[in-house]
C-alpha positions as CSV (number, residue, x, y, z in Angstrom):
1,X,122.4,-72.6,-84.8
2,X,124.9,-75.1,-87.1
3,X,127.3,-73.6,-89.7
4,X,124.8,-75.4,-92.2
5,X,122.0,-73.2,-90.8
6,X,124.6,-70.0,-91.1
7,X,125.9,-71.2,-94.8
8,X,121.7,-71.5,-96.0
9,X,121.3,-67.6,-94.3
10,X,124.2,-66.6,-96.3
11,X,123.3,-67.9,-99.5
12,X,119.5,-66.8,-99.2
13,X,120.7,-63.2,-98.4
14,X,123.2,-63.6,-101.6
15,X,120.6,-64.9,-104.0
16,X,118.4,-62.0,-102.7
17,X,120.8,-59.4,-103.4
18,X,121.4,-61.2,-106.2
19,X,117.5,-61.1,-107.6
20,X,117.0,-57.1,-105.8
21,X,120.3,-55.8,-108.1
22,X,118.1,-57.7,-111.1
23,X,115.0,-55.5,-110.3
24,X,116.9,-52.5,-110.5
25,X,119.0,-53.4,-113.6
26,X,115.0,-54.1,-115.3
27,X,113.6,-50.7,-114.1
28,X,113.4,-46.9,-114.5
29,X,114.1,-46.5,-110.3
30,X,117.9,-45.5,-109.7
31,X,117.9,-46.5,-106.2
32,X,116.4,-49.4,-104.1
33,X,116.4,-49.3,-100.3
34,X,115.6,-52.1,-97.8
35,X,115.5,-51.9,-94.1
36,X,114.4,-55.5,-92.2
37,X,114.7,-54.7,-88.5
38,X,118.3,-52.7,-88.0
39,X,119.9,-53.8,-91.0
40,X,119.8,-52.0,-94.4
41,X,120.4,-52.2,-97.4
42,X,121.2,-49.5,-100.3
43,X,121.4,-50.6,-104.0
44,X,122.0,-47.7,-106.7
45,X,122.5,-47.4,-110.4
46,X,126.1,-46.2,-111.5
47,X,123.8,-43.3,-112.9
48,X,122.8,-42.4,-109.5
49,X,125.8,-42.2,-108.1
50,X,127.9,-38.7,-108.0
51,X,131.5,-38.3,-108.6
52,X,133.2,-35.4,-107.1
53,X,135.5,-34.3,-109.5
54,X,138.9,-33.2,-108.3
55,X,139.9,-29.8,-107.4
56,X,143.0,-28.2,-107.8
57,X,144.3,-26.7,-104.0
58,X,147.0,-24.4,-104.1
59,X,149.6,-25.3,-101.0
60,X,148.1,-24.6,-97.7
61,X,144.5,-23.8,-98.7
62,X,141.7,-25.5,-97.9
63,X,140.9,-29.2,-98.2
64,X,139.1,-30.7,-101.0
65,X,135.7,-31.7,-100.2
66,X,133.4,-33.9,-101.7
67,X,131.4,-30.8,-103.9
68,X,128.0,-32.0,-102.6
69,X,127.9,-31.8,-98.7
70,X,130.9,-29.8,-98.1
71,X,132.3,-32.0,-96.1
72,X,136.4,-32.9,-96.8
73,X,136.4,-35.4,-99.4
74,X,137.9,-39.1,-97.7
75,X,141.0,-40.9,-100.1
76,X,139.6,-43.6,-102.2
77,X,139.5,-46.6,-100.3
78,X,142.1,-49.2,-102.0
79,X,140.5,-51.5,-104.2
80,X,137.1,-49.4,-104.4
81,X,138.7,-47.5,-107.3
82,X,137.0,-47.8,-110.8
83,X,139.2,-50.0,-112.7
84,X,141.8,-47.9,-114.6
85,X,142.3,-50.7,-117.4
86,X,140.1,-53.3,-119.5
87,X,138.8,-55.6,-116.3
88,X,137.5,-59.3,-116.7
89,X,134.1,-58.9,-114.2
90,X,132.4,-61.4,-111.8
91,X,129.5,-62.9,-113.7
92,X,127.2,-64.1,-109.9
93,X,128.1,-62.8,-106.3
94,X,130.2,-65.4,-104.0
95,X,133.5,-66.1,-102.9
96,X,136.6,-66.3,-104.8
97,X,139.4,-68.4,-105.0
98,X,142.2,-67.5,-107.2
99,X,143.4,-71.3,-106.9
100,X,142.3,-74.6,-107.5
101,X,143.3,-75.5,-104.2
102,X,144.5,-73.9,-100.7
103,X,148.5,-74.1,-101.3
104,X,148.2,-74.7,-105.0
105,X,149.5,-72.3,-107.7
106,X,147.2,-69.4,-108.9
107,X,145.5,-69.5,-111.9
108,X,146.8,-66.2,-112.9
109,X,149.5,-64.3,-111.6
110,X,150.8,-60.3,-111.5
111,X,152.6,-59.8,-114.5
112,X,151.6,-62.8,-116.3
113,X,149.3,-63.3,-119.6
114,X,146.0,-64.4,-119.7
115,X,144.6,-65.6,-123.2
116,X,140.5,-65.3,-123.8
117,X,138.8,-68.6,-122.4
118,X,141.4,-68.8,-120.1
119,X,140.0,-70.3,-116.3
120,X,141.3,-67.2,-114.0
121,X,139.7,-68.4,-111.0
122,X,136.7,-69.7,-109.3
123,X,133.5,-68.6,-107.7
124,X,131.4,-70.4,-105.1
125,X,127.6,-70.2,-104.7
126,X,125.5,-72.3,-103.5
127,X,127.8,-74.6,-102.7
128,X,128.8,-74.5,-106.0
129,X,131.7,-74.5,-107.7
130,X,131.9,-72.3,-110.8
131,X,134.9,-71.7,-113.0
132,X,135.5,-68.5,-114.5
133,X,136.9,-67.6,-118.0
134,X,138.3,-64.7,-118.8
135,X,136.7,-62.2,-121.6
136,X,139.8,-60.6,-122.1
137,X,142.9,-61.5,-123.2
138,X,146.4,-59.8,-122.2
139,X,148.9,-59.0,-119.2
140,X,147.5,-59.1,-115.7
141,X,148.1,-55.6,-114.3
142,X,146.4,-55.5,-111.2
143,X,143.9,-58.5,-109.0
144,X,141.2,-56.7,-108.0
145,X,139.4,-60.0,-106.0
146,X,141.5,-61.7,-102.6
147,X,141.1,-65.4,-102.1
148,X,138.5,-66.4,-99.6
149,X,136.3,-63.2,-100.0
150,X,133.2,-62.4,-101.0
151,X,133.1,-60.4,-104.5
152,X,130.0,-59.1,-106.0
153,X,128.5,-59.7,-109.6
154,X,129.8,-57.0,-112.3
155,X,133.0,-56.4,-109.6
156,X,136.0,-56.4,-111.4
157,X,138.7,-59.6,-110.8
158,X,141.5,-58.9,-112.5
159,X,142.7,-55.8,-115.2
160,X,144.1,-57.0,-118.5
161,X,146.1,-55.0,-120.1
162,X,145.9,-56.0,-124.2
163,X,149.0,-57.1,-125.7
């Protein structure tokens, strides 16, 4: 098996993420589930999805759980967390480059200002290339999406906090 043959895998499995999410999105169903062999796949609505909300503990009680199971609730994982300001969102699933090139400046920085329009990054899929604006115009208070990985459609990139 070639990279070339590994690249094609990945972007077929993307593009069917891609079109499943789409199903969803068009449908009454709050959950999809796919199982090929001994891999799986779970796709669920925002709607479907519970929040625990958080309980006060006085000092050494008992630990929070997650109010559906019982079981103690885990820490947010970093970067899982809804976004806490206004966030400019990936428009298709791929990987992300925050620069134009590898050892070239970023297109945004922590801290610095964005203005609507503005390139903040790019996105490749399927072998392409695609540059991505921002909606939002502001500071850049957090960047949600690391060079080189995979993000997903409707993931937030960056928070923009308006000036």
């Amino acid at each position: 098996m070639t990279k070339a043959d590994v690249d094609a895998g990945d972007e077929s499995l993307l593009a069917l993420i891609d079109k499943l999410a789409g199903l969803l999105e068009r449908t009454e169903l709050n959950e999809l589930e796919v199982q090929v062999g001994a891999t799986g796949l779970v796709l669920r609505k925002p709607s479907a999805i519970t929040i625990a909300t958080p309980v006060a503990v006085a000092a050494g009680g008992p630990p929070p759980t997650d109010g559906v199971s019982g079981a103690t609730a885990a820490p947010p994982i970093d970067g899982a967390a809804a976004p806490t300001k206004p966030a400019v969102l990936a428009p298709l699933s791929g990987i992300w480059y925050g620069s134009p090139a590898p050892g070239s400046a970023p297109y945004v920085t922590l801290g610095g200002e964005v203005a609507l329009g503005q390139v903040i990054g790019l996105i490749e899929a399927m072998k392409l290339f695609n540059e991505i604006k921002s909606d939002r115009a502001g500071r850049v208070v957090r960047i949600n999406a690391e060079s080189g990985k995979l993000v997903r459609a409707k993931q937030p990139l960056i928070e923009v906090e308006p000036l």
